[in-house]
C-alpha positions in Angstrom: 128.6 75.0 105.0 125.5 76.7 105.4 122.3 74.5 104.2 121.1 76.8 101.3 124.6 76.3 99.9 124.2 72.7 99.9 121.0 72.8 98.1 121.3 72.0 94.4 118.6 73.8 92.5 119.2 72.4 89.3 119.3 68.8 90.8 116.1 69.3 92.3 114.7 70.7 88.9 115.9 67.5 86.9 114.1 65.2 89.7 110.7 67.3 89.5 110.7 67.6 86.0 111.2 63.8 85.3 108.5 63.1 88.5 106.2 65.0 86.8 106.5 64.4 83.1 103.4 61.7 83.0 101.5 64.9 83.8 102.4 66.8 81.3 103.1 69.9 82.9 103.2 73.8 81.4 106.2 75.1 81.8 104.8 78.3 83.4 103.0 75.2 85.8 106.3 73.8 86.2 108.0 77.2 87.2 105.0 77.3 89.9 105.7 74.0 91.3 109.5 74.7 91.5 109.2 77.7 93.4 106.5 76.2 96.0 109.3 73.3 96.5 112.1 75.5 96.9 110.1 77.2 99.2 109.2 74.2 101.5 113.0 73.3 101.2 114.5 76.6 102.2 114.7 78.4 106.1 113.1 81.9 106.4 116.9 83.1 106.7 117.8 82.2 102.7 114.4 83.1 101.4 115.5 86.8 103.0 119.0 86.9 102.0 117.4 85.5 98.2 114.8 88.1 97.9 116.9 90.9 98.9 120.0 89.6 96.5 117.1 89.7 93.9 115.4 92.9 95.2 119.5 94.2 94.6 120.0 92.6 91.0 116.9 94.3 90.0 117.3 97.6 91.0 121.0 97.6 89.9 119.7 96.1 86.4 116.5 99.7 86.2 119.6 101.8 87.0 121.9 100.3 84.1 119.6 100.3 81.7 118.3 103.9 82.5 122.3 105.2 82.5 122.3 103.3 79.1 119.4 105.0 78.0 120.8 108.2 79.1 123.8 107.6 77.1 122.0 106.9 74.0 120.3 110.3 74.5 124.1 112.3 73.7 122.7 114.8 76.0 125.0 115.7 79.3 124.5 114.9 82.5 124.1 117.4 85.7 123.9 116.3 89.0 124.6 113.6 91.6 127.0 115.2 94.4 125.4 116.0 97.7 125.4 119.2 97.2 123.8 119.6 94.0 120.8 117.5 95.7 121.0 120.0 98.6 121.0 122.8 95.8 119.2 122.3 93.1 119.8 126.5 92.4 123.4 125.5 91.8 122.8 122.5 89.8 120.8 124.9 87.1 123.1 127.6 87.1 126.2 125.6 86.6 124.0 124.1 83.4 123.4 127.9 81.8 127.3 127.9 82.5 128.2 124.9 81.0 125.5 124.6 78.3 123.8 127.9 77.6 122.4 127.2 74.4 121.9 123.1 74.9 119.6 121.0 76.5 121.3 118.8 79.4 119.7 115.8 81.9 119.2 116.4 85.8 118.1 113.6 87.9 114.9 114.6 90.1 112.4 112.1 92.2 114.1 109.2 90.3 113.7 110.1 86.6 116.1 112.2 83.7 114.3 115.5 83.0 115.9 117.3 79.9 116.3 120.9 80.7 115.9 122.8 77.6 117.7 127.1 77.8 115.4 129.8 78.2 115.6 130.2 74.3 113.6 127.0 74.0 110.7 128.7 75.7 108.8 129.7 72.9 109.2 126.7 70.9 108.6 124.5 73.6 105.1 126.0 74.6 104.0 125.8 71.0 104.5 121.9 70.7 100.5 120.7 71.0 99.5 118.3 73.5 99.4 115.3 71.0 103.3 115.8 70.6 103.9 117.0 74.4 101.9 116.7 77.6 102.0 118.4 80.9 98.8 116.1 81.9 101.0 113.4 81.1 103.9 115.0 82.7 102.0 115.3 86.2 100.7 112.1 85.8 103.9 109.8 85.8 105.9 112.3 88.2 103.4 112.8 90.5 101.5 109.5 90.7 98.3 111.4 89.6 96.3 107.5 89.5 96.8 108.5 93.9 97.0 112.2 93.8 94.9 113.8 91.4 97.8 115.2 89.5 97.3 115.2 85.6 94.0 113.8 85.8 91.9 116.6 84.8 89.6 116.0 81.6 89.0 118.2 78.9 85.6 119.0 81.0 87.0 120.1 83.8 89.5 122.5 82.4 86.6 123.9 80.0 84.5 124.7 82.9 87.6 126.2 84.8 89.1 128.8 82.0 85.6 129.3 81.1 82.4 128.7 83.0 84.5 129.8 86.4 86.0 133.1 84.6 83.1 134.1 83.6 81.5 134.0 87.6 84.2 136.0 88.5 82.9 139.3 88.4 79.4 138.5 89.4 80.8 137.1 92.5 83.1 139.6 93.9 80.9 141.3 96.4 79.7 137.8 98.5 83.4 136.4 98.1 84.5 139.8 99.9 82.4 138.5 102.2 83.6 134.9 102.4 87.1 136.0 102.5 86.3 138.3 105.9 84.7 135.6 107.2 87.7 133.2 107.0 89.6 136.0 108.6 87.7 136.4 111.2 88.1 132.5 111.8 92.2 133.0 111.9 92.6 136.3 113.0 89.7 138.3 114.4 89.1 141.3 116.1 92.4 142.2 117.9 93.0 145.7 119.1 96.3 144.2 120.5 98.9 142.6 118.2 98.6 139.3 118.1 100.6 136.1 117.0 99.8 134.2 114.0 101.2 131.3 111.7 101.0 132.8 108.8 101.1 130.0 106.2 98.1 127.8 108.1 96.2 131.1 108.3 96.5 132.1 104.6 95.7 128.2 103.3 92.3 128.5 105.4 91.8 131.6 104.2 91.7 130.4 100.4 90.5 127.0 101.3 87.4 128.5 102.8 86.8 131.5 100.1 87.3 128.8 97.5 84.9 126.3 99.1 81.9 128.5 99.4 82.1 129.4 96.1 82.3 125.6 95.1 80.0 124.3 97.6 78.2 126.6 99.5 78.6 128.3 102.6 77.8 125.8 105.1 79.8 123.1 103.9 82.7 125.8 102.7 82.9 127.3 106.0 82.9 123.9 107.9 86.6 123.1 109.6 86.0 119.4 108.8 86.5 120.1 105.1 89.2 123.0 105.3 91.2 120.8 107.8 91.1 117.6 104.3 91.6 120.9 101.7 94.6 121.5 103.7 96.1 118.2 104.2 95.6 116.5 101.7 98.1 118.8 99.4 101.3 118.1 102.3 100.1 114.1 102.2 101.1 114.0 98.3 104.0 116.3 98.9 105.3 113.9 101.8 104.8 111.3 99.3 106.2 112.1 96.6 109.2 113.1 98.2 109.5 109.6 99.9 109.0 107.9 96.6 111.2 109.4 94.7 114.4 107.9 97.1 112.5 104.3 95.9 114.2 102.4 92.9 111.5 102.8 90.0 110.7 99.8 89.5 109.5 98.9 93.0 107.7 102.4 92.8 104.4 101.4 91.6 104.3 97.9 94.5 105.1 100.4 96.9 103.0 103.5 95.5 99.8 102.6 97.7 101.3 102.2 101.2 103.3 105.8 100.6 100.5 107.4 99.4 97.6 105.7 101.9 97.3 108.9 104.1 96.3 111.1 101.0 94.8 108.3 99.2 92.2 108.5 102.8 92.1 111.9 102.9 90.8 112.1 99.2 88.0 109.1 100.0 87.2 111.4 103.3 86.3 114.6 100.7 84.5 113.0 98.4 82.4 111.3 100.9 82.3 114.7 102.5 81.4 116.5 99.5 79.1 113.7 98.3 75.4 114.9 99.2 76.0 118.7 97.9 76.8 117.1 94.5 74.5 114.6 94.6 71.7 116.7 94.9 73.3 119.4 92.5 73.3 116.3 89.9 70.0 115.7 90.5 68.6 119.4 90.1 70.3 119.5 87.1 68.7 116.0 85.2 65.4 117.1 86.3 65.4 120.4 85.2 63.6 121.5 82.2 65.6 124.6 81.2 69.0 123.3 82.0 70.5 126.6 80.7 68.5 128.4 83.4 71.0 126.5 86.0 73.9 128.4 84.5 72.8 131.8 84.9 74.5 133.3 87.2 74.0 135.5 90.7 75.2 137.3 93.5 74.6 135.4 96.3 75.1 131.6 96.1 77.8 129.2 95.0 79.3 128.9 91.5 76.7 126.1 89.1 79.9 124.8 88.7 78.3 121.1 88.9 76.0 122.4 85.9 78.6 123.2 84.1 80.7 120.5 84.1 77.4 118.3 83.5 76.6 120.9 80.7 80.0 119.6 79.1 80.5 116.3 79.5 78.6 113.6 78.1 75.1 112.0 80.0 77.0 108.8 80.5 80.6 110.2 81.4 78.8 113.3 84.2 78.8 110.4 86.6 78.8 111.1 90.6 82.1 109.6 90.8 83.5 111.8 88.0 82.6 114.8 89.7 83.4 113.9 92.8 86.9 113.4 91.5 86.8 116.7 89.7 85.6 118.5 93.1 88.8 116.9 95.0 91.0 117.9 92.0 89.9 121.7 91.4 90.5 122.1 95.0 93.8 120.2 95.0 95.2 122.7 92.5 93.7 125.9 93.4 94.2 125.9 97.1 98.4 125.5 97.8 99.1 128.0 94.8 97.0 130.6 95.5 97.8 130.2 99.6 101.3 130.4 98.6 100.7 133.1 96.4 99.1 135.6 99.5 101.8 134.2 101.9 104.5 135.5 99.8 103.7 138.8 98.9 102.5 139.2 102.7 106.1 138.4 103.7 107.4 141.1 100.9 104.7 143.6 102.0 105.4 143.1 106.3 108.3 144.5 105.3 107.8 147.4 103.1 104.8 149.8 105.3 105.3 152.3 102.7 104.2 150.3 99.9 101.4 148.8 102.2 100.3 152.1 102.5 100.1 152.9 99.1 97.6 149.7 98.4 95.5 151.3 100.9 94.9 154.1 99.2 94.4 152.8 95.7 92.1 150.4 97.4 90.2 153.4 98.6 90.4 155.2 95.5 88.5 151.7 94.4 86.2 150.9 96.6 82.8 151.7 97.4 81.2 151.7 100.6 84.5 149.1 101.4 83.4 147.2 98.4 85.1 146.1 95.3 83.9 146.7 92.0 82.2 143.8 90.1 85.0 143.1 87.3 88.4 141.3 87.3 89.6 143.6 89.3 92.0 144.9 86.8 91.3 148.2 88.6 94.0 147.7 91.2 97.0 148.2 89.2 99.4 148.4 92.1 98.2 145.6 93.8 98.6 143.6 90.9 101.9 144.7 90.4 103.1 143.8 93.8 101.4 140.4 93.2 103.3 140.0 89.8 107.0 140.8 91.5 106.0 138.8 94.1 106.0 135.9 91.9 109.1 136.8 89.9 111.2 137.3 93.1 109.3 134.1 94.9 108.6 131.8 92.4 107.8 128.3 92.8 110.1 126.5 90.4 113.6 127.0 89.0 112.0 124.7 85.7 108.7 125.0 83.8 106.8 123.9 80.8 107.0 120.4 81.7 105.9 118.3 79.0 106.1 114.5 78.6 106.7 113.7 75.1 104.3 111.8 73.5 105.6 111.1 70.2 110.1 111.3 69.1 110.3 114.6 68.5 113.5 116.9 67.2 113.4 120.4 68.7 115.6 123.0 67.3 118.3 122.3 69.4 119.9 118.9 70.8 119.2 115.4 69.5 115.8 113.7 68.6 114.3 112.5 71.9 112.5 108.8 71.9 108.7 109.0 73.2 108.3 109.0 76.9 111.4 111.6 77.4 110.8 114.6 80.4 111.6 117.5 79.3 111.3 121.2 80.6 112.7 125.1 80.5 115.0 126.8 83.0 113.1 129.8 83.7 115.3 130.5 86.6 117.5 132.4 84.0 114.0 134.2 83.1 113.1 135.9 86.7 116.8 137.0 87.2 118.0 138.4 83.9 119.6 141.2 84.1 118.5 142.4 80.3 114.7 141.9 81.2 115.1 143.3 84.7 116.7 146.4 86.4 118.1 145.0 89.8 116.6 141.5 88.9 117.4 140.2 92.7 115.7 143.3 94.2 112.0 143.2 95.3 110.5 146.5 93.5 106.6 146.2 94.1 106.1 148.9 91.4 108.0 147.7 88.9 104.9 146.3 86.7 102.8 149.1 87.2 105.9 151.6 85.8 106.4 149.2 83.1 102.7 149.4 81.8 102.9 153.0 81.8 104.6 153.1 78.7 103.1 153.4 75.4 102.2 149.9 74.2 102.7 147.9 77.3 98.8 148.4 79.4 97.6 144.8 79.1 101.0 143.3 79.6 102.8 142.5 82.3 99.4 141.2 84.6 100.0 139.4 87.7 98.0 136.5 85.0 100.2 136.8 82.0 102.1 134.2 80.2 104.8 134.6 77.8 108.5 133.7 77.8 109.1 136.6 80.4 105.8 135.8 82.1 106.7 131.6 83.3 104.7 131.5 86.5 102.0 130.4 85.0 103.6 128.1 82.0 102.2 129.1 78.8 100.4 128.1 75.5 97.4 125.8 74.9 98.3 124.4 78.5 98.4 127.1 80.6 96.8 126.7 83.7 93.4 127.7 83.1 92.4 128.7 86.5 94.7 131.6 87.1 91.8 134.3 86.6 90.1 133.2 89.8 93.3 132.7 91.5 93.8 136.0 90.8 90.4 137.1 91.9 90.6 134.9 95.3 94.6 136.6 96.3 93.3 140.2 95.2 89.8 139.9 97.6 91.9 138.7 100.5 95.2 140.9 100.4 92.8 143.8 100.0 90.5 142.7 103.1 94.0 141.9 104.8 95.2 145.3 104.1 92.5 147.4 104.7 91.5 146.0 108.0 95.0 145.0 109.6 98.3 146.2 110.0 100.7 143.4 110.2 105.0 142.6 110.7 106.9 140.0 111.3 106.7 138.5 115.0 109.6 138.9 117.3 111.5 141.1 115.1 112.4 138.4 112.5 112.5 139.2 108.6 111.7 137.5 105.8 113.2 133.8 105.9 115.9 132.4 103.5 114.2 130.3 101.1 115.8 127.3 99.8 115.5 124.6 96.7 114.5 121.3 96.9 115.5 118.5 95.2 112.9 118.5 92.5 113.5 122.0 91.6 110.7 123.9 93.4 111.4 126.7 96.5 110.7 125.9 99.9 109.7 129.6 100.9 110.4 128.6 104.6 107.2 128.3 105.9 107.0 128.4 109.9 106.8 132.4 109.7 104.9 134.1 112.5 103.1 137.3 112.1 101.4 140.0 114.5 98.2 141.3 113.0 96.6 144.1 114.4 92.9 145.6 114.0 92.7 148.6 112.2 89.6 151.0 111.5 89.0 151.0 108.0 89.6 154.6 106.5 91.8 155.3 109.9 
């Protein structure tokens, strides 16, 4: 018989505890000393086959009682083939089949998220953050304590949606010329066509338009820092992704060996960042007239420091707080708004007819090739293409994620328990057939149409929100830096446009895009395009 099966535990207990009673042992000192025995006592072999039975028990025990807890929620649940993890598309539309009008569970990166029907949208988006979080949401899905995810204070989201949109105009002209600098990085002069990877090139493009505005040219246009503002958004990707197939429990042990290679690449821009901020903090405390600092000019970065220092309190507007709040701004802004510019590229490259009709409003636009210092509202068309763009391409099948804070009853299914997932199929939003004509169809003047009509001229923006507007989620938590996105996509499409012609390499097309597992679109990004100079006005 093999020796650990030979080894009576609870004998050996009895003898230790009777040894040992004179001392008067704890029994949490007892427990110790049991365990160090046994472990003197037992070959490497058991103590493997012990700690993976346990290792087993446990994770077998997390997913009981999270079925249980499923089961006590009276909601249905969605999921768990192979195919419906190969397809999350199917897995949402066989829910509007099934339950149209109800909430039902799907199972994504480990956790129950209640999807709530398009009908909730409304209601949803209204709940305030003390009932229901998307901070909170980010957070606990994303492992914001590694990633950054959910970790923005009020501070920073006060200095985004207001402080930054406020620069926006002001700063038009030198990002113009930030943004034709980064193209000339990627793509430069070429009076021959040449080959280019479109999604690296459009991510340096942003990351390097953003950054100067951020943190000066120098640093901005530096490759050491676009090379981090580029990686480190795939690192937390990879990682989440290869957490989420890790039982929960063992999620948080194993959380900072998965997420090492981003949890390096975030040290690596802080320290990188570190001296710009440093001395920005330092201008700032000895300045008399700390409201001079804020005004705003042409030339020169964003006072973005000043204005988070401006709103936070002297002892929270530490160096590591806005160091953190550097790393974060540019973790969000740079893979939407890259994503954003590859994917109407792709619809555009395409389409030289509709290409050429940007051109022209740009030129109606422009003067001397420069935009007009505003919003850029101006562009109509371009903003319309951007808006279908993100209807046909958008980045999620599911939105207005929330954690709930507090039990809450919503107007339809049960009453969920604090700490439930929830969220909105807004799939059934971008392809309805009573909001859209041809919903499946790519029509880059749709938007521009629609605001023709009486009633409809501020609606329907590339940055709207509203039940048929998801993109952007909604409500008091709305991402608040979709104005300068905006303003970033619309100053490089037009310097893209005006000073290239561009197609798909080797005659492919636009490729098929397909789901992932937590709901979002994998646009397919290996593309390859063939840019080509152009003279401006040719």
């Amino acid at each position: 018989m093999a020796p650990f099966l030979d080894f009576d535990i609870l004998e050996q207990f009895t003898i230790i505890r009777q040894s040992l009673a004179p001392l008067r042992l704890s029994r949490w000192q007892m427990f110790k000393f049991m365990i160090a025995h046994v472990y003197r006592e037992t070959g490497p072999v058991t103590i493997f086959l012990l700690s993976s039975g346990l290792m087993l028990l446990i994770t077998y025990t997390s997913k009981a009682i999270m079925a249980r807890k499923e089961m006590e929620l009276a909601i249905p649940v969605l999921g768990g083939s192979k195919q419906h993890k190969l397809d999350f598309k199917q897995l949402v539309e066989e829910g509007r089949r099934l339950y149209p009008d109800t909430p039902y569970i799907v199972k994504t990166q480990g956790l129950p998220y209640v999807v709530f029907p398009t009908s909730s949208f409304d209601e949803i988006k209204r709940l305030p953050e003390h009932i229901a979080s998307a901070q909170d949401f980010f957070l606990k899905t994303y492992f914001g304590h590694f990633t950054t995810a959910g970790t923005e204070t009020p501070a920073v989201l006060k200095a985004v949606s207001v402080d930054l949109a406020r620069s926006i105009p002001m700063k038009v002209t030198s990002r113009q010329e930030d943004a034709k600098a980064a193209v000339d990085d990627v793509v430069g002069e070429c009076p021959d066509w040449k080959e280019v990877r479109l999604f690296p090139a459009v991510t340096t493009v942003i990351a390097m338009t953003n950054a100067c505005s951020f943190l000066g040219r120098e640093l901005g246009r530096s490759k050491r820092w676009v090379d981090l503002v580029r990686k480190f958004p795939f690192q937390v990707m990879v990682g989440t992704f290869m957490i989420s197939v890790v039982p929960r429990i063992f999620q948080w042990l194993l959380a900072p060996l998965i997420f090492l290679p981003a949890i390096v690449t975030k040290w690596r821009m802080k320290w990188a960042i570190k001296g710009v901020i440093k001395k920005d903090m330092q201008n700032f405390l000895s300045a008399k007239d700390k409201k001079s600092l804020l005004k705003l000019t042409e030339e020169g970065k964003v006072p973005f420091t000043a204005a988070l220092m401006t709103r936070y309190k002297p002892e929270e507007a530490t160096l590591s707080q806005l160091l953190q709040d550097y790393v974060t701004v540019s973790f969000e802004s740079t893979p939407s708004s890259a994503a954003a510019l590859y994917l109407i590229l792709m619809e555009l490259a395409t389409r030289p007819e509709l290409v050429e009709i940007l051109r022209q409003e740009l030129q109606e636009v422009m003067v001397d090739g420069k935009l007009p210092k505003t919003h850029l509202a101006e562009l109509r068309k371009m903003d319309s293409a951007m808006r279908e763009s993100s209807r046909v391409n958008p980045f999620s099948l599911l939105a207005l994620y929330r954690l709930l804070r507090v039990p809450t009853k919503l107007s339809v299914g049960p009453k969920l328990p604090a700490g439930t997932l929830i969220c909105v199929d807004v799939h059934h939003i971008n392809t309805s057939p009573e909001l859209w004509e041809n919903p499946e169809e790519y029509n880059g003047l749709r938007f521009h149409e629609i605001r023709k009509a009486p009633g409809m001229d501020s609606r329907y923006q590339f940055v709207s929100t509203g039940a048929d507007s998801p993109g952007w989620g909604d409500g008091s938590m709305a991402c608040p830096g979709r104005l300068f996105a905006n303003s970033t996509v619309k100053i490089a499409l037009a310097h893209l446009i005006m000073n290239y012609d561009f197609k798909f390499a080797n005659g492919e097309g636009k490729p098929a895009k397909s789901s992932l597992p937590n709901g979002s679109w994998n646009p397919g990004l290996e593309t390859t395009f063939m840019f080509r100079s152009r003279k401006v006005g040719a």
